[in-house]
Biopython code that builds the backbone (N, CA, C, O; Angstrom):
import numpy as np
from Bio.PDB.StructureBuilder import StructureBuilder

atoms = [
    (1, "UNK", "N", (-33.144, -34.399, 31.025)),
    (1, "UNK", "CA", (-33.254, -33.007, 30.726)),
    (1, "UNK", "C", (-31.969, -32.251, 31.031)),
    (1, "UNK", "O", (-31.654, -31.172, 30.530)),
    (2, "UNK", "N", (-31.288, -32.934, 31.891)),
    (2, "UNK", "CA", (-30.300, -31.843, 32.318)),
    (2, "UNK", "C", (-29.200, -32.389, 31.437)),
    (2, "UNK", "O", (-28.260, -31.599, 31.353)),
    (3, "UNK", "N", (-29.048, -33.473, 30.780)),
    (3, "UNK", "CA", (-28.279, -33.805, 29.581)),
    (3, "UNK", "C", (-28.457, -32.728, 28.373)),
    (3, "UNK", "O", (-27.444, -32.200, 27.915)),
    (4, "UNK", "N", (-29.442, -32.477, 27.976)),
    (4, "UNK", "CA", (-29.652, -32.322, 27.029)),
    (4, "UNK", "C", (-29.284, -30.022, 27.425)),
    (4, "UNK", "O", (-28.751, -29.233, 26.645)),
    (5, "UNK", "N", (-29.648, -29.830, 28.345)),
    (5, "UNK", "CA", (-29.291, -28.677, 28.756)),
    (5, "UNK", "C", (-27.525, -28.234, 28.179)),
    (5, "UNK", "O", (-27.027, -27.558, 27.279)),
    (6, "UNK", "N", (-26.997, -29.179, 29.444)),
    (6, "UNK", "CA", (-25.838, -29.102, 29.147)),
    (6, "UNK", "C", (-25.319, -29.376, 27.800)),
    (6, "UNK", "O", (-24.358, -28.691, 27.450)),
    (7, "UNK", "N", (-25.809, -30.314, 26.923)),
    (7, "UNK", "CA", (-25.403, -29.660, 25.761)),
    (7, "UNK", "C", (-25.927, -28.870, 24.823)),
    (7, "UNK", "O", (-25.362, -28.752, 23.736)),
    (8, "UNK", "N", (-26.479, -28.558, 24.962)),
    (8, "UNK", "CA", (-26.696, -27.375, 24.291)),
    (8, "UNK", "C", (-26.150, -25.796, 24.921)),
    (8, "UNK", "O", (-26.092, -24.786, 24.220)),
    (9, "UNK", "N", (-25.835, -25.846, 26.152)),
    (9, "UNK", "CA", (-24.909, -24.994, 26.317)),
    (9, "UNK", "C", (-23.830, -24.879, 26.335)),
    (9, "UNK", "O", (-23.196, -23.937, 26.810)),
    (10, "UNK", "N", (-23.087, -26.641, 25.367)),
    (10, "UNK", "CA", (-21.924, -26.423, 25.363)),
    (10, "UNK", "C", (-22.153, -26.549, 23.084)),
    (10, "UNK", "O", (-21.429, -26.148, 22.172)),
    (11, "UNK", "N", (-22.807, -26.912, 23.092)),
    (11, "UNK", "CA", (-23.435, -27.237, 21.319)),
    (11, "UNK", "C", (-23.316, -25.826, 20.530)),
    (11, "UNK", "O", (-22.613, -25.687, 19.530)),
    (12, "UNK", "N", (-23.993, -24.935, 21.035)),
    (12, "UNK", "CA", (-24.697, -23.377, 20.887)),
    (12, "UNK", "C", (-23.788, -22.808, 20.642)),
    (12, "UNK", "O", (-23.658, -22.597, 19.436)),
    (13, "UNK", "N", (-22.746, -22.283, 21.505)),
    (13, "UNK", "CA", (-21.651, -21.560, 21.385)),
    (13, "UNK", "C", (-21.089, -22.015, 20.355)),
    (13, "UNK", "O", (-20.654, -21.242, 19.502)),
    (14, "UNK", "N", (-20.944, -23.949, 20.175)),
    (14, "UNK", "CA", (-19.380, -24.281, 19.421)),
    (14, "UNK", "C", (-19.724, -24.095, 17.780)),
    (14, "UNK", "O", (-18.896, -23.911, 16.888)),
    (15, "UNK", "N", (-21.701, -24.231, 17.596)),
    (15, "UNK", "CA", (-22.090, -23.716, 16.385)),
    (15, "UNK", "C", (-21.714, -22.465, 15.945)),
    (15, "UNK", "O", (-20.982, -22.120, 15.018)),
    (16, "UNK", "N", (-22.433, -21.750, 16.891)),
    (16, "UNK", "CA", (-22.111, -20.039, 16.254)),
    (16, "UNK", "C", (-20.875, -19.864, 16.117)),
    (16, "UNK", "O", (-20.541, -19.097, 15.215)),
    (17, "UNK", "N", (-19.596, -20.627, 17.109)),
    (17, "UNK", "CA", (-17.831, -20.137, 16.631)),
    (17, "UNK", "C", (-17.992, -20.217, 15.119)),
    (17, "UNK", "O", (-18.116, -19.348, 14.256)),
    (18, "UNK", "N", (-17.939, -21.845, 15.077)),
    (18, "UNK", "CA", (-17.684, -23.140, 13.386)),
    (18, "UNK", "C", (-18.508, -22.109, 12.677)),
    (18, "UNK", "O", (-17.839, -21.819, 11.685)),
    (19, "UNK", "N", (-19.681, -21.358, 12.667)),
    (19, "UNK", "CA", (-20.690, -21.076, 11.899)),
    (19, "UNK", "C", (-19.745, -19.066, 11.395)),
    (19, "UNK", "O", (-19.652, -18.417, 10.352)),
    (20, "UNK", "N", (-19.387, -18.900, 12.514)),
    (20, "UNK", "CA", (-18.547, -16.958, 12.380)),
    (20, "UNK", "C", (-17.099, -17.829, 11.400)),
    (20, "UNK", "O", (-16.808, -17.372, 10.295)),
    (21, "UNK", "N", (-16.522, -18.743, 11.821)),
    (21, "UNK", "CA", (-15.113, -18.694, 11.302)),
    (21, "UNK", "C", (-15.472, -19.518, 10.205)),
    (21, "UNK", "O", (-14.469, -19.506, 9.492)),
    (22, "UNK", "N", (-16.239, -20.150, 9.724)),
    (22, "UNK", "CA", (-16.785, -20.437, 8.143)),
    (22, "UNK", "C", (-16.563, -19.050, 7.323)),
    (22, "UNK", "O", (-15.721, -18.993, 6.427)),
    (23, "UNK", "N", (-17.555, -17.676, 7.767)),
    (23, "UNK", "CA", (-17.483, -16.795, 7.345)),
    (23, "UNK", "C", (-16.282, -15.799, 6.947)),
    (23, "UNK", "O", (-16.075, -15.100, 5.955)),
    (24, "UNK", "N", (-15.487, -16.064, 8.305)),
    (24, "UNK", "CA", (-14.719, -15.349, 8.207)),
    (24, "UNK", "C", (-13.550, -15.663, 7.191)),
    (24, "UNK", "O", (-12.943, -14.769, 6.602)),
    (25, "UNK", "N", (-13.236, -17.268, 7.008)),
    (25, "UNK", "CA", (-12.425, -17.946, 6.420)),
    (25, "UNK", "C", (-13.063, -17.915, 4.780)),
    (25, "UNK", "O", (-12.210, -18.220, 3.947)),
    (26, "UNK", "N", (-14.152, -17.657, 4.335)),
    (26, "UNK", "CA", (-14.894, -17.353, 3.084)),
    (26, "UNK", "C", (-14.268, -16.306, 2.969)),
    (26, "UNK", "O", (-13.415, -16.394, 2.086)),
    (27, "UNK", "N", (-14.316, -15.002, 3.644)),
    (27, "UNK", "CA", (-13.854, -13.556, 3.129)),
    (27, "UNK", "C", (-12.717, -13.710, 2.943)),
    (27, "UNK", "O", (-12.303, -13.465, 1.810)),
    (28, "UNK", "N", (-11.731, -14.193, 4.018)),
    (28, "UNK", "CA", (-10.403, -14.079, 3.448)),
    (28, "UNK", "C", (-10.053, -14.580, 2.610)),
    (28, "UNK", "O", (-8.966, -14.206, 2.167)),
    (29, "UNK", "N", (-10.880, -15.871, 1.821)),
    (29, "UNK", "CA", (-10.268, -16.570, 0.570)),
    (29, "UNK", "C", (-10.794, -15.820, -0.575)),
    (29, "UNK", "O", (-10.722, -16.377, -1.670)),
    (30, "UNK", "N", (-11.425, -14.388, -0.490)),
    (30, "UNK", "CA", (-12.224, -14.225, -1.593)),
    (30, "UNK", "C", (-10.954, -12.611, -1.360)),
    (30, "UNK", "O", (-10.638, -11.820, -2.249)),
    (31, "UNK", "N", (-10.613, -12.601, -0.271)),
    (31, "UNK", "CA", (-9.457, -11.290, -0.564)),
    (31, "UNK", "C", (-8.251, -11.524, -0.881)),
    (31, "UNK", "O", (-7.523, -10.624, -1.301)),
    (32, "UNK", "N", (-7.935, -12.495, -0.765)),
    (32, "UNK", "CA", (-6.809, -13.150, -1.206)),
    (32, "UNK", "C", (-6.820, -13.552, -2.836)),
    (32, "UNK", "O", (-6.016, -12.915, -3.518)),
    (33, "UNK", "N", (-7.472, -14.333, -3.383)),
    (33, "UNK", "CA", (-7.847, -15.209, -4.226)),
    (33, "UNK", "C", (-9.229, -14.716, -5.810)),
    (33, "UNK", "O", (-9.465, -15.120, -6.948)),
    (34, "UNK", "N", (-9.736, -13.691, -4.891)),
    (34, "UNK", "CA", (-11.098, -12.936, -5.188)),
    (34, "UNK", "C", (-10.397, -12.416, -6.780)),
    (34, "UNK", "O", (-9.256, -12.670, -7.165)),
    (35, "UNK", "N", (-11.742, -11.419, -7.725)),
    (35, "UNK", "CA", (-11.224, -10.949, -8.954)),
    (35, "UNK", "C", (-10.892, -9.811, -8.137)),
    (35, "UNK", "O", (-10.864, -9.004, -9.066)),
    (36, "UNK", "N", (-10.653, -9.205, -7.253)),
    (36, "UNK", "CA", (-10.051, -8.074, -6.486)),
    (36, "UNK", "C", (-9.161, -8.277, -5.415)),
    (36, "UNK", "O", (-8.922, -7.297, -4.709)),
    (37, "UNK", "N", (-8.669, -9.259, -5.174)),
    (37, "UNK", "CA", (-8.053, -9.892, -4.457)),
    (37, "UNK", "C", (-6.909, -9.092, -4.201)),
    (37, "UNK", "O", (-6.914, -7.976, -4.721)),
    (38, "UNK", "N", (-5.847, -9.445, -3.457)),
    (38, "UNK", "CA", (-3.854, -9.449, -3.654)),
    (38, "UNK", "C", (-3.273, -9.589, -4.818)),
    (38, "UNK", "O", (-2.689, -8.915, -5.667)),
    (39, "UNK", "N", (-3.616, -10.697, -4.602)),
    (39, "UNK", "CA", (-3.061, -11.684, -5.733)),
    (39, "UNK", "C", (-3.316, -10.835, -7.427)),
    (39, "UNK", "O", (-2.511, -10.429, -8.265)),
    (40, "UNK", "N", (-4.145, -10.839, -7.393)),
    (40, "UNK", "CA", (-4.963, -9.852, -8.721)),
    (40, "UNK", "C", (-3.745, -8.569, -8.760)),
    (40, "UNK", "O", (-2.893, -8.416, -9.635)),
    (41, "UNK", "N", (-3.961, -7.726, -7.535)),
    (41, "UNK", "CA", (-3.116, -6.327, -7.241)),
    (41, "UNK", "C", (-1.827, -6.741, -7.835)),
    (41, "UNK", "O", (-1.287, -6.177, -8.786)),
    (42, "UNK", "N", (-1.345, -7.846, -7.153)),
    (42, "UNK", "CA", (0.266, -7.656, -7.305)),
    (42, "UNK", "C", (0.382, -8.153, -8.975)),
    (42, "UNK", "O", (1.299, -7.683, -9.649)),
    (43, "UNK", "N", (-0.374, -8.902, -9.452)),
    (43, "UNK", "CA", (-0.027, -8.929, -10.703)),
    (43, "UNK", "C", (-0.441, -8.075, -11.744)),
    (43, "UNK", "O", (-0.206, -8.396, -12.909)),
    (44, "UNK", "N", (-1.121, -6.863, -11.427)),
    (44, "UNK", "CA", (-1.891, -5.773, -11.899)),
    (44, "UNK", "C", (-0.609, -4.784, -11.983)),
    (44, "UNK", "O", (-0.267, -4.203, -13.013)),
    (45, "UNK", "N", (-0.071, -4.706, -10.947)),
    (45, "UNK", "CA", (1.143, -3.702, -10.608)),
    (45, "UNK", "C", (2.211, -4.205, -11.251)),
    (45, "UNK", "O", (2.701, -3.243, -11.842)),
    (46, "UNK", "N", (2.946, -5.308, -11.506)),
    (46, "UNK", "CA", (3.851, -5.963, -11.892)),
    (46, "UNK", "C", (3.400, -5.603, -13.735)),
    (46, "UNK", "O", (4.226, -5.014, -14.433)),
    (47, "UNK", "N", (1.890, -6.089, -14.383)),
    (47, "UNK", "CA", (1.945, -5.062, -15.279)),
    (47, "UNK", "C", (2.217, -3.857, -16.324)),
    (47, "UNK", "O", (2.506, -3.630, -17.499)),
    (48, "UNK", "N", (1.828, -3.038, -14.670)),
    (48, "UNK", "CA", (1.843, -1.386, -14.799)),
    (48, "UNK", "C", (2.742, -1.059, -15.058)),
    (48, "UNK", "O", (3.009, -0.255, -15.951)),
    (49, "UNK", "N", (3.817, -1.873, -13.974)),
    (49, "UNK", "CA", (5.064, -1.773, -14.461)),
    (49, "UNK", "C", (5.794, -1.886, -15.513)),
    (49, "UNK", "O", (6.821, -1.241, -15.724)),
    (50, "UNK", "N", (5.121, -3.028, -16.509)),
    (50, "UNK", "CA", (5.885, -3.574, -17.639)),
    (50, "UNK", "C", (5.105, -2.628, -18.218)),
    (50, "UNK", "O", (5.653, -1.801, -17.490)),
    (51, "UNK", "N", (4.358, -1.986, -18.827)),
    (51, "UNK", "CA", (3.887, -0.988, -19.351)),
    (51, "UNK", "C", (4.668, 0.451, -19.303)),
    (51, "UNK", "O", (4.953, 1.120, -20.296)),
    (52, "UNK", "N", (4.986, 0.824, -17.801)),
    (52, "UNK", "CA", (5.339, 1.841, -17.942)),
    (52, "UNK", "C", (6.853, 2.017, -18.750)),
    (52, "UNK", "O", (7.180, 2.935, -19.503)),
    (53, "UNK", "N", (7.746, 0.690, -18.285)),
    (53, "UNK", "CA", (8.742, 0.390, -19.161)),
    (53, "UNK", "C", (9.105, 0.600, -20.085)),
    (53, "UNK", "O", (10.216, 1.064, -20.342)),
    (54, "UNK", "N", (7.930, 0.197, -21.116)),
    (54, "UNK", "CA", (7.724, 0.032, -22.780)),
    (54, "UNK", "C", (7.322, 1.916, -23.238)),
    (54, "UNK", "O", (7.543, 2.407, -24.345)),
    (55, "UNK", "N", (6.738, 2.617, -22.099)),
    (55, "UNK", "CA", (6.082, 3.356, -22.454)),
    (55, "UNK", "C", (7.435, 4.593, -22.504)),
    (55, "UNK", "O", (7.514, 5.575, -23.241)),
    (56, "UNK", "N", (8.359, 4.144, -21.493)),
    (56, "UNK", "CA", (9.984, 4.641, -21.628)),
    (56, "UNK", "C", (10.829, 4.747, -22.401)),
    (56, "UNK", "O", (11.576, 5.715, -22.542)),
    (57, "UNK", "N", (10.808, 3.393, -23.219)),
    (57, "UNK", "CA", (11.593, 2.763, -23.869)),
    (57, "UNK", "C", (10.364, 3.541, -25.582)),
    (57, "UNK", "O", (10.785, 3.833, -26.701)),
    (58, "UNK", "N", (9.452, 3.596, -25.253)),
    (58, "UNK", "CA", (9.194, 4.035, -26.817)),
    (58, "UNK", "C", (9.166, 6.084, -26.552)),
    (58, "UNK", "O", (9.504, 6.780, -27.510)),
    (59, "UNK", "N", (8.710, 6.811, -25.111)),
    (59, "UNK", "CA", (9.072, 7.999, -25.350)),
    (59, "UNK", "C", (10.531, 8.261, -25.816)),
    (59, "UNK", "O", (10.823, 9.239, -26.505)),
    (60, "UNK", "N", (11.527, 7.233, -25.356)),
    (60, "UNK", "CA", (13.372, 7.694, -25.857)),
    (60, "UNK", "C", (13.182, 7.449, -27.338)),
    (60, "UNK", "O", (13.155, 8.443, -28.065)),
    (61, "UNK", "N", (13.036, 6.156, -27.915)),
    (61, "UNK", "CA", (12.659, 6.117, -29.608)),
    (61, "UNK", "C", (12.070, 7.380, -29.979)),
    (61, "UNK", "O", (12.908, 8.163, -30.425)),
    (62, "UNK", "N", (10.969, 7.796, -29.938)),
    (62, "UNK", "CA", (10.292, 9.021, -30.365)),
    (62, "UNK", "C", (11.335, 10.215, -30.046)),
    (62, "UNK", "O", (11.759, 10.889, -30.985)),
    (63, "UNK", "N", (11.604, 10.385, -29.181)),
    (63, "UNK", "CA", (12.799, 11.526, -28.883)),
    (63, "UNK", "C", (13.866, 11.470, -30.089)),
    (63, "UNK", "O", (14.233, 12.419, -30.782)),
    (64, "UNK", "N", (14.328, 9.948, -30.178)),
    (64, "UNK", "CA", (15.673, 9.819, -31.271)),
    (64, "UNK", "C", (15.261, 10.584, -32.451)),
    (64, "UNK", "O", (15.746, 11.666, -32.783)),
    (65, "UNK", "N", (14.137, 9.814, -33.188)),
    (65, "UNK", "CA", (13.433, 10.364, -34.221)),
    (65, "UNK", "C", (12.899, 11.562, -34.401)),
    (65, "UNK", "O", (12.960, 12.181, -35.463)),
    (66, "UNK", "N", (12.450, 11.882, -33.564)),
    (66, "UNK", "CA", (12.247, 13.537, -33.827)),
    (66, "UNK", "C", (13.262, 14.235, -33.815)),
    (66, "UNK", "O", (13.253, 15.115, -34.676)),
    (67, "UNK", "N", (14.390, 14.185, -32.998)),
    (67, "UNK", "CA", (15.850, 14.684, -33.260)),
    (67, "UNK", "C", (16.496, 14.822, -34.606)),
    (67, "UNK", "O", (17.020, 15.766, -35.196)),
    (68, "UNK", "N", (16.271, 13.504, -34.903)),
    (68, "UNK", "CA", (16.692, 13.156, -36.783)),
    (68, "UNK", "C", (15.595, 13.783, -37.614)),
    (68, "UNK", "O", (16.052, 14.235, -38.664)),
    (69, "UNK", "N", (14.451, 13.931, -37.494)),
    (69, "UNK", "CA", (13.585, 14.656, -38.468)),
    (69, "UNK", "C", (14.040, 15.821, -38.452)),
    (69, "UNK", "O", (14.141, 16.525, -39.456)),
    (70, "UNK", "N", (14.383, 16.167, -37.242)),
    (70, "UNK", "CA", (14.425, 17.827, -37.115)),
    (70, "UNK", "C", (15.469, 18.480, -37.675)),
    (70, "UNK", "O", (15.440, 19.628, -38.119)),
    (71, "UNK", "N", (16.881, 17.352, -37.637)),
    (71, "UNK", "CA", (17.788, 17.814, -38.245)),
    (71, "UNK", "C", (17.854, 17.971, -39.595)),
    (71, "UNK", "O", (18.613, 18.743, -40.182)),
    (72, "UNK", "N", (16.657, 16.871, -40.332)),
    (72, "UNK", "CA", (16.683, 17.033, -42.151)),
    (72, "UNK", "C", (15.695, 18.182, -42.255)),
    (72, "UNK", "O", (15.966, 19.033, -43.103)),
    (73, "UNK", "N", (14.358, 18.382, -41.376)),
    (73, "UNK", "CA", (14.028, 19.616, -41.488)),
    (73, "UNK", "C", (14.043, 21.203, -41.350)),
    (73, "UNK", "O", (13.129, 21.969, -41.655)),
    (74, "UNK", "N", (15.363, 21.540, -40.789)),
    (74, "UNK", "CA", (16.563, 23.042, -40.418)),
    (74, "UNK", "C", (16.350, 23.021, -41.542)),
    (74, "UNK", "O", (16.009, 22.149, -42.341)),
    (75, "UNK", "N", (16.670, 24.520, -41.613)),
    (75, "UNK", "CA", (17.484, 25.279, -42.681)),
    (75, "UNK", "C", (18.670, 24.707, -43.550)),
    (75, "UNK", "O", (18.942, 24.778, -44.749)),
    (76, "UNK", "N", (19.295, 24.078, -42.398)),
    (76, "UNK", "CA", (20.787, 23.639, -42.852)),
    (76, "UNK", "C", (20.967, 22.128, -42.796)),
    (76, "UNK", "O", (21.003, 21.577, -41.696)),
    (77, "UNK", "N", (21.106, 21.272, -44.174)),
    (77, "UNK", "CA", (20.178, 20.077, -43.747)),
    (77, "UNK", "C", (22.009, 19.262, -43.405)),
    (77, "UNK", "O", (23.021, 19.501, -44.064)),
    (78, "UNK", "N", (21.901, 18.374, -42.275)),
    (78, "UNK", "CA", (23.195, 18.137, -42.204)),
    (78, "UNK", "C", (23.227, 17.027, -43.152)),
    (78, "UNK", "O", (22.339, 16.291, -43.583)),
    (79, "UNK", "N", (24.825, 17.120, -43.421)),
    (79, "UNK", "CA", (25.120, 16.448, -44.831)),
    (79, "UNK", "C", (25.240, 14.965, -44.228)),
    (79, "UNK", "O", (24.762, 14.105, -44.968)),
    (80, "UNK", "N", (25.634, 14.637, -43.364)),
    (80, "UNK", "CA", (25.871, 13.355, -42.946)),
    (80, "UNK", "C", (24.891, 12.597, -42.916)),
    (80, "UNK", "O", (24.790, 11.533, -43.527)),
    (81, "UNK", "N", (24.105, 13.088, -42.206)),
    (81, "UNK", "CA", (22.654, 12.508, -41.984)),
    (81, "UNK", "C", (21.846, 12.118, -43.296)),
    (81, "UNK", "O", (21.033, 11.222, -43.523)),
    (82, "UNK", "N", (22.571, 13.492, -44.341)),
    (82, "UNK", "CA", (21.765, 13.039, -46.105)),
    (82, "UNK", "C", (22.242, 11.941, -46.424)),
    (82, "UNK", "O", (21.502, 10.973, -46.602)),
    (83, "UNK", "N", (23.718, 11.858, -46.577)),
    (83, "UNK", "CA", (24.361, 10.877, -47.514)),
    (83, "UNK", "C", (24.092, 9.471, -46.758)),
    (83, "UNK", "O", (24.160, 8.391, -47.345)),
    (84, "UNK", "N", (23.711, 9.642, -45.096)),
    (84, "UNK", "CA", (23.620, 7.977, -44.941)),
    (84, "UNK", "C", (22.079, 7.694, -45.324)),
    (84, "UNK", "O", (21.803, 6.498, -45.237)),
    (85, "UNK", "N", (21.332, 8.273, -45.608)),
    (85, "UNK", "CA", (19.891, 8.083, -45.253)),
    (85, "UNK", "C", (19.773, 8.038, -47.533)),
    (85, "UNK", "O", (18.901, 7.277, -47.950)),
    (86, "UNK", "N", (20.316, 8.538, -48.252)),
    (86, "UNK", "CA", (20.177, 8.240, -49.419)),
    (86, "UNK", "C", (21.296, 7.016, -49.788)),
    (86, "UNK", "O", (21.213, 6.734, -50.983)),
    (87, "UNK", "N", (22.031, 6.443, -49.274)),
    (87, "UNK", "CA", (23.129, 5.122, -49.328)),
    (87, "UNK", "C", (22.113, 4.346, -48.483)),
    (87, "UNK", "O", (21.466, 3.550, -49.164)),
    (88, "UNK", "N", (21.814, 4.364, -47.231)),
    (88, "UNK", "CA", (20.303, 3.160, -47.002)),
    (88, "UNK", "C", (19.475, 3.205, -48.261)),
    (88, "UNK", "O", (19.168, 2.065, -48.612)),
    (89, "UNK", "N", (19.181, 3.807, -48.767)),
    (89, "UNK", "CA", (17.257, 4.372, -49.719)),
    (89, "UNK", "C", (18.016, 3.472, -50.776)),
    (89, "UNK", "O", (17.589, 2.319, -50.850)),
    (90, "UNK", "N", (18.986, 3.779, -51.538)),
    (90, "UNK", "CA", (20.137, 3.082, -52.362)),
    (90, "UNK", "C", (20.766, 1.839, -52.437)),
    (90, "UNK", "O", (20.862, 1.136, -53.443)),
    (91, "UNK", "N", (21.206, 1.600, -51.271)),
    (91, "UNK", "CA", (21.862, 0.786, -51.422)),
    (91, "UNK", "C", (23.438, 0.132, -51.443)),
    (91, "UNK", "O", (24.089, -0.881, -51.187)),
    (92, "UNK", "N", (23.524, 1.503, -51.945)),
    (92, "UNK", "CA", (24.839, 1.853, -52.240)),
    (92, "UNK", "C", (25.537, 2.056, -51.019)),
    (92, "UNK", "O", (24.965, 2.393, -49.982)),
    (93, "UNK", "N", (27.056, 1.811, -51.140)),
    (93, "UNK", "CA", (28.400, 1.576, -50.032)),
    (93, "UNK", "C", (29.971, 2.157, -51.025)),
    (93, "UNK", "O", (30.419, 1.488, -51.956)),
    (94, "UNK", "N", (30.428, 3.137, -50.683)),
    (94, "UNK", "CA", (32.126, 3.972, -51.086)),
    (94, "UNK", "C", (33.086, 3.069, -50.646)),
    (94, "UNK", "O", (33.056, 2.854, -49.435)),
    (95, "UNK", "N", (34.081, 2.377, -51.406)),
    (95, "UNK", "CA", (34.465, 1.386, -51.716)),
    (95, "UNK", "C", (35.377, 1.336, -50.143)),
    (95, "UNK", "O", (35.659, 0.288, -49.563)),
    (96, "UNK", "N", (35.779, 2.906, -49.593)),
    (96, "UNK", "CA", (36.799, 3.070, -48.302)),
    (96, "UNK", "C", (35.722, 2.533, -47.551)),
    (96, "UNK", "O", (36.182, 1.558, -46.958)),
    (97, "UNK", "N", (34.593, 2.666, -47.292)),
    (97, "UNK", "CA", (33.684, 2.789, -46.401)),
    (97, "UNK", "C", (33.682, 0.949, -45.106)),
    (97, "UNK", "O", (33.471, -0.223, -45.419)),
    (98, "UNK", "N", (33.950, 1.462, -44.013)),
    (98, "UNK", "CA", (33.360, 0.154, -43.231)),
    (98, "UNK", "C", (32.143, -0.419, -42.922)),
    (98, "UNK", "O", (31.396, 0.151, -42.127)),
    (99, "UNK", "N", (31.865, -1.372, -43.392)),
    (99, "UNK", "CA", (30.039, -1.230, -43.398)),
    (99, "UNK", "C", (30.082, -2.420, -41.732)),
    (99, "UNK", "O", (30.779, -3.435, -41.755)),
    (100, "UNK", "N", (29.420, -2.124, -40.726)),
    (100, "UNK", "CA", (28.984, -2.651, -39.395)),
    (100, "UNK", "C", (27.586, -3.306, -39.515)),
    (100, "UNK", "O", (26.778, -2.484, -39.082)),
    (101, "UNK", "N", (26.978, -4.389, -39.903)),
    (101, "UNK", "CA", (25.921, -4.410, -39.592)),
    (101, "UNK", "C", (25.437, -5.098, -37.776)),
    (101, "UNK", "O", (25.891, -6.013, -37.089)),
    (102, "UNK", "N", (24.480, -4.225, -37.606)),
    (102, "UNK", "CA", (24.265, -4.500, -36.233)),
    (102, "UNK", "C", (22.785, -5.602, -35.846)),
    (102, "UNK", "O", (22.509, -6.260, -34.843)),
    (103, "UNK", "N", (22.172, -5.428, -36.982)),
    (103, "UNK", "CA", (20.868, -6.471, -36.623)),
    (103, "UNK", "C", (20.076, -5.965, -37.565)),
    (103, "UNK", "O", (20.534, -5.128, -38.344)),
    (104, "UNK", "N", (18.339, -6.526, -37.675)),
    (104, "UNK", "CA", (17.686, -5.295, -39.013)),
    (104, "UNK", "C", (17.248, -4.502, -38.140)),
    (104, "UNK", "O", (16.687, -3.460, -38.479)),
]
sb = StructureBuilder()
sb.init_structure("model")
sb.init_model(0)
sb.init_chain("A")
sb.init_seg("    ")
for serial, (resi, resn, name, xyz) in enumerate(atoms, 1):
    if name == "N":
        sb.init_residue(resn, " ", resi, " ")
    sb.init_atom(name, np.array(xyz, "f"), 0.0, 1.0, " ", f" {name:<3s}", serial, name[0])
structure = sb.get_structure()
């Protein structure tokens, strides 16, 4: 009897530790690893980021373009802006002219 005492007062405790740090070692793999995890966050943010990027990179485009609309829509339509934008529509190139192509 007194065997069996002693272990179980040494059994008892070492269950309930093994039995709390099971648990505890479950949560942290499910915060780490979880669909809400870190791991999830940091690649959520990394993202956001590439989003907000694109979302930069297309408000400056929109800026360009509305600049250029605005200038064929004045009063005063600038001539430069006509003659390159009807020589694109065209086709057409003035024999002085340097033509640069940069990419399509």
């Amino acid at each position: 009897m007194v065997v069996k005492r002693r272990l179980r007062r040494f059994l008892m405790p070492l269950a309930l530790y093994c039995a709390s740090g099971a648990v505890v070692a479950y949560f942290l793999h499910h915060a780490n690893h979880g669909r809400r995890g870190a791991e999830v966050r940091r690649e959520l943010k990394i993202k956001a980021y590439q989003l907000n990027q694109e979302l930069e990179a297309a408000k400056v485009e929109r800026h360009q373009w509305e600049r250029r609309i605005a200038l064929l829509r004045s009063d005063q339509i600038d001539r430069d802006l006509l003659e390159e934008q009807g020589r694109t529509m065209l086709g057409r190139v003035h024999r002085n002219d340097l033509v640069i192509i940069t990419g399509p």
